[in-house]
PLY file of the C-alpha trace (Angstrom):
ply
format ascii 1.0
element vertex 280
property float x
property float y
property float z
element edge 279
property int vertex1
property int vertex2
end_header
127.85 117.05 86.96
128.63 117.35 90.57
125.20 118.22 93.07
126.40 122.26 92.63
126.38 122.22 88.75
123.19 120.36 88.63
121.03 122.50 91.29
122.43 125.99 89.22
121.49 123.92 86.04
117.70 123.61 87.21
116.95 126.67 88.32
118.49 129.21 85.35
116.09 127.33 83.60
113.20 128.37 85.34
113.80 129.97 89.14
111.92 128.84 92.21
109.35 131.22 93.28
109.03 133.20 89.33
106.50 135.34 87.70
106.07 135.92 84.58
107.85 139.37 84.84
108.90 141.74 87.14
106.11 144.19 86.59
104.21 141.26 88.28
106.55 140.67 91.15
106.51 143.89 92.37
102.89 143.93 92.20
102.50 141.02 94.19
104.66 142.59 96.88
103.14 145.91 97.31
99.84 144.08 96.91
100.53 141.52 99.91
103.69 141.43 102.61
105.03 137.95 102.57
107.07 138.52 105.61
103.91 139.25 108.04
104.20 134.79 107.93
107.45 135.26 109.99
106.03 137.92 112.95
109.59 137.22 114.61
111.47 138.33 111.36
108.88 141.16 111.01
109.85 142.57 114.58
113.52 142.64 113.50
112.55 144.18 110.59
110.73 147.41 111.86
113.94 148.45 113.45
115.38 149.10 110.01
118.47 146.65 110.79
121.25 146.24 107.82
119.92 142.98 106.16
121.91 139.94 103.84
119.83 137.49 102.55
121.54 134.35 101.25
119.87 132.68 98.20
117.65 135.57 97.46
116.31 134.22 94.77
114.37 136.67 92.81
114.23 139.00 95.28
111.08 138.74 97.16
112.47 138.84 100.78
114.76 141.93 99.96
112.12 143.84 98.05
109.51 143.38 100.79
112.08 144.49 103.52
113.19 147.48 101.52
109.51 148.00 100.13
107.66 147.30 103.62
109.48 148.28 106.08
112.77 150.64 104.41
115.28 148.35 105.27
119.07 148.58 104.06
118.91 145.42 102.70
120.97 142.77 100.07
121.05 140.00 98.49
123.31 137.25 97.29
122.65 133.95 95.04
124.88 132.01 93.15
122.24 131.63 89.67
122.90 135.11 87.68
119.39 134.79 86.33
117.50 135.82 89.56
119.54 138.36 90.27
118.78 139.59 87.11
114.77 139.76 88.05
115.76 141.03 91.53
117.45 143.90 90.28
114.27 144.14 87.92
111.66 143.94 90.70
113.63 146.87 92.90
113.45 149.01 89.69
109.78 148.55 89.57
109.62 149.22 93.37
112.15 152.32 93.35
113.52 150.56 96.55
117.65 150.32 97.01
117.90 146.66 97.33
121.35 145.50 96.06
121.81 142.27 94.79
124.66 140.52 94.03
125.74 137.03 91.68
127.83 135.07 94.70
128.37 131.77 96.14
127.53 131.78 99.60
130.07 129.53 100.39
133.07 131.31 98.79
131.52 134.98 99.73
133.28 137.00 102.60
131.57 140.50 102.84
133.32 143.68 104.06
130.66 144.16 106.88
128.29 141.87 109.34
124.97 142.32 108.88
122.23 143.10 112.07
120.38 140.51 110.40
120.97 137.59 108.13
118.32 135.30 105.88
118.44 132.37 104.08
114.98 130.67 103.48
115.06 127.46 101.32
117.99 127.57 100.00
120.96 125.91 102.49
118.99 122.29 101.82
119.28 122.26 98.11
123.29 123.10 98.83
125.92 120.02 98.91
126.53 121.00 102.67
123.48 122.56 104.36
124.79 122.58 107.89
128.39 123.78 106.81
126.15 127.01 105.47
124.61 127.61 108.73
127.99 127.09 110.14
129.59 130.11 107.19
126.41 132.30 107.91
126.94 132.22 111.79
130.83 132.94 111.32
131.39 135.17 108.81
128.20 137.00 107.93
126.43 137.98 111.26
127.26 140.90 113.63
127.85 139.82 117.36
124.33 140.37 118.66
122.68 140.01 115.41
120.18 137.15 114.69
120.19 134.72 111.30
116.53 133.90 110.91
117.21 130.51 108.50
114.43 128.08 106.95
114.83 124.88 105.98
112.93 121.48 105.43
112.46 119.36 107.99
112.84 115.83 108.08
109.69 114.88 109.44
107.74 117.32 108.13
108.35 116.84 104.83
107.96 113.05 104.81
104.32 112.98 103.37
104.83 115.25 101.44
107.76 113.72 99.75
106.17 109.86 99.84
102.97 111.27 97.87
104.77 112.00 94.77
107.18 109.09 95.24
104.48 106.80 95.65
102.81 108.31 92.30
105.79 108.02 90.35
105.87 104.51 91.29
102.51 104.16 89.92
103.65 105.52 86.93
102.27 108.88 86.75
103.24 111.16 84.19
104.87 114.36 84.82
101.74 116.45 83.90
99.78 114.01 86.35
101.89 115.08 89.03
101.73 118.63 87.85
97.80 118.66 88.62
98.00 117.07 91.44
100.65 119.18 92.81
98.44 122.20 91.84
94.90 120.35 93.43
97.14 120.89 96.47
98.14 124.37 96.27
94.42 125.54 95.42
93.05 123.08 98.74
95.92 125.63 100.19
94.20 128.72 99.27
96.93 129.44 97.10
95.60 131.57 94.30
96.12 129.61 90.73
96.57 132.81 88.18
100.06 132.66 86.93
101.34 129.54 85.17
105.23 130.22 84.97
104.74 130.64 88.75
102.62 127.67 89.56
105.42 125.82 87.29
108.38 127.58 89.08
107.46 125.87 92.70
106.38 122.61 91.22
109.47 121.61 89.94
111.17 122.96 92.76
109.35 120.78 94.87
108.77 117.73 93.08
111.32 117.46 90.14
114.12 119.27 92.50
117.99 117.57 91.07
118.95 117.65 94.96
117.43 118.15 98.62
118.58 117.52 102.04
115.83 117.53 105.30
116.82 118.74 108.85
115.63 119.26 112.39
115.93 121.22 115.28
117.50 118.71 117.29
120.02 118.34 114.87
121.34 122.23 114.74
121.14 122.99 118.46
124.39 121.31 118.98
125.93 123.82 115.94
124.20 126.92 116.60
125.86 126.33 120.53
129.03 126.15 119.21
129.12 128.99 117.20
127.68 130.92 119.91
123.90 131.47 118.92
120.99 131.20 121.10
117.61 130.16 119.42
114.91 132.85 120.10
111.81 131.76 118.05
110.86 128.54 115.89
108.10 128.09 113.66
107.90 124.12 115.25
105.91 126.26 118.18
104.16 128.68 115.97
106.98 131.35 117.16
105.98 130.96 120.88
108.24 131.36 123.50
111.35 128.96 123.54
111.31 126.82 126.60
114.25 126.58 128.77
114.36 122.83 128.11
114.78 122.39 124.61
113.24 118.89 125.16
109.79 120.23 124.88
110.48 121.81 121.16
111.86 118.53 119.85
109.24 116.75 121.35
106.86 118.93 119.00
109.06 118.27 115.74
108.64 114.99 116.10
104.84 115.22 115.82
105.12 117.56 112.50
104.87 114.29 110.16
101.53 113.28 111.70
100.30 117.14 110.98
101.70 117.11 107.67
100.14 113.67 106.86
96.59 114.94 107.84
97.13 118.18 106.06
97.42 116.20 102.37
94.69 113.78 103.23
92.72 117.00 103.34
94.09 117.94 100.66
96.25 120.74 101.05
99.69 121.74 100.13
102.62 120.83 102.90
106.08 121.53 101.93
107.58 120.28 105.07
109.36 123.77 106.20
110.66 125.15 109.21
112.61 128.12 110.19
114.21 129.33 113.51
115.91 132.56 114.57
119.06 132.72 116.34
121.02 135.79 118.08
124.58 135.62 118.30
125.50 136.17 121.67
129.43 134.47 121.52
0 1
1 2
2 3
3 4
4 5
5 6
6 7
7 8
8 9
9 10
10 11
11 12
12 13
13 14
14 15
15 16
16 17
17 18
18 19
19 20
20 21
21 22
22 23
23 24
24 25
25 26
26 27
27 28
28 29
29 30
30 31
31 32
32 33
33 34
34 35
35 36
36 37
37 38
38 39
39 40
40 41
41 42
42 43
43 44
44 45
45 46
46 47
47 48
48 49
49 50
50 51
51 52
52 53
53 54
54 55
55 56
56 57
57 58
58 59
59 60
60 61
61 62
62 63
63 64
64 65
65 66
66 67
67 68
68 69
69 70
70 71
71 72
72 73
73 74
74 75
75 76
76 77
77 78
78 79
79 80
80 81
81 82
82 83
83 84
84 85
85 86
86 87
87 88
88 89
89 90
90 91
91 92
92 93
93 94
94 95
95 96
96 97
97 98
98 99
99 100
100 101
101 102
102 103
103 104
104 105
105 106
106 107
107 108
108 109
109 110
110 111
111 112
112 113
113 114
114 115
115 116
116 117
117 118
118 119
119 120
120 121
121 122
122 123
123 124
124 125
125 126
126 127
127 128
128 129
129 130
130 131
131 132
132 133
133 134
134 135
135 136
136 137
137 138
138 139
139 140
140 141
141 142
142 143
143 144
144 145
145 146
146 147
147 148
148 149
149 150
150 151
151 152
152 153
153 154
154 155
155 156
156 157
157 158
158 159
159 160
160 161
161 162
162 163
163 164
164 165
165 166
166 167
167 168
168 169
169 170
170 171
171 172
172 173
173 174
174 175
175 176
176 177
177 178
178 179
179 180
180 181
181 182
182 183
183 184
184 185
185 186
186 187
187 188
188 189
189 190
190 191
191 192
192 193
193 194
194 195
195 196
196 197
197 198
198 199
199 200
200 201
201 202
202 203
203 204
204 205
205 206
206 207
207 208
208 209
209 210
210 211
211 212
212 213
213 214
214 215
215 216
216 217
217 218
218 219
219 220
220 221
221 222
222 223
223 224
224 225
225 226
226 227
227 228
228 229
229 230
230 231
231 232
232 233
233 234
234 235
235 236
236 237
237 238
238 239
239 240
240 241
241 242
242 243
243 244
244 245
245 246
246 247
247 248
248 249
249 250
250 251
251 252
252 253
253 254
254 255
255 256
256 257
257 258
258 259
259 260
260 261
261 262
262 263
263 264
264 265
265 266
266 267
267 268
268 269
269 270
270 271
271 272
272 273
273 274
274 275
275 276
276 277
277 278
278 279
């Protein structure tokens, strides 16, 4: 099967980031607001802005905008089965999220959007930085922003060589399963629902196909489209320099941070995400 079939095989048979039903997703999001981890997102968000996300997934990111913060918001993904739950999880909520079964590659919507997500999704695609460059395009109004996360090379390095490094030793997948869930608890992550806990270990360790990026690498595209970077999570959403040197001098130390992180113990998936307005 080609890298496409394969990643859409994986996850209809069990989606990243899944509960055990919706009644429990929509608990979890009027019980806690996942977006307050992206303050530059959350900004957008309180001005009620039309909203796309790309790879929604089950819906978490358009619930909690429509839930949180009444947001006009929809999504699109390419595996019928979450769309399924996301239509589930609005029902539950009473929200107006749409959601829709698309590939983001092929999909060209009537309207731009004020804002446009996509968060961990474009690197388990067969051309990550030709989805930035069909988000920036086609799906963004001039002036809007795409806030995008993705993994990042040198973050996710550790990360990635821990499990490698057991599988050499010939772990078995339940050995890996426990130690991927040591880590999550060492997180703070709470450890209550097994089809979740399941859901993001196999998307991070038994995952068909991934790509890693950095900053450096998309400043180039995200000029030529005619985007601006506003905020990064590589500065903890500080103010962008006017020398971009000083950000990519800061990626480049996310390995050593990611590698002291597991020796502690905790969980490091090796993620970044920046937000970029339009402005061409």
């Amino acid at each position: 099967m080609s890298a496409r079939a394969d990643v859409l095989a994986f996850y209809r048979e069990l989606p990243f980031n899944y509960r055990t039903n919706a009644k429990q997703h929509a608990d979890e999001l009027r019980r806690a607001n996942p977006l307050l981890d992206y303050p530059p997102l959350v900004a957008l968000l309180r001005e009620r802005p039309s909203l796309l996300d790309v790879g929604c997934g089950a819906g978490w990111l358009v619930n909690a905008a429509a839930w949180h913060y009444g947001c006009a918001a929809r999504g699109i993904d390419f595996n019928p089965v979450v769309v399924e739950r996301a239509r589930e999880v609005a029902g539950e909520l009473g929200t107006q999220g749409r959601f829709e079964v698309a590939d983001l590659f092929e999909h060209r919507p009537a309207e731009k959007f004020d804002v446009v997500t996509s968060m961990g999704v474009l690197h388990s695609t067969n051309d990550c930085l030709g989805g930035v460059e069909h988000i920036g395009r086609s799906f963004v109004a001039h002036g809007g922003r795409m806030f995008i996360g993705l993994y990042h090379e040198y973050a996710r390095r550790p990360f990635l060589a821990h499990f490698e490094a057991m599988r050499r030793r010939g772990a078995s997948e339940d050995a890996m399963y426990a130690e991927f869930r040591r880590l999550r608890v060492g997180s703070g992550v709470p450890d209550d629902d097994e089809v979740f806990a399941l859901s993001w270990f196999r998307d991070q360790v038994l995952h068909p196909h991934e790509t890693t990026h950095t900053l450096a690498e998309l400043l180039p595209l995200l000029s030529d489209l005619g985007y601006r970077v506003e905020s990064t999570s590589i500065n903890d959403f500080g103010p962008v320099p006017a020398d971009p040197a000083t950000l990519l001098f800061a990626e480049k130390k996310l390995a050593e941070h990611a590698r002291r992180a597991l020796l502690a113990g905790r969980f490091v998936p090796g993620f970044f995400v920046f937000q970029a307005r339009r402005t061409g």
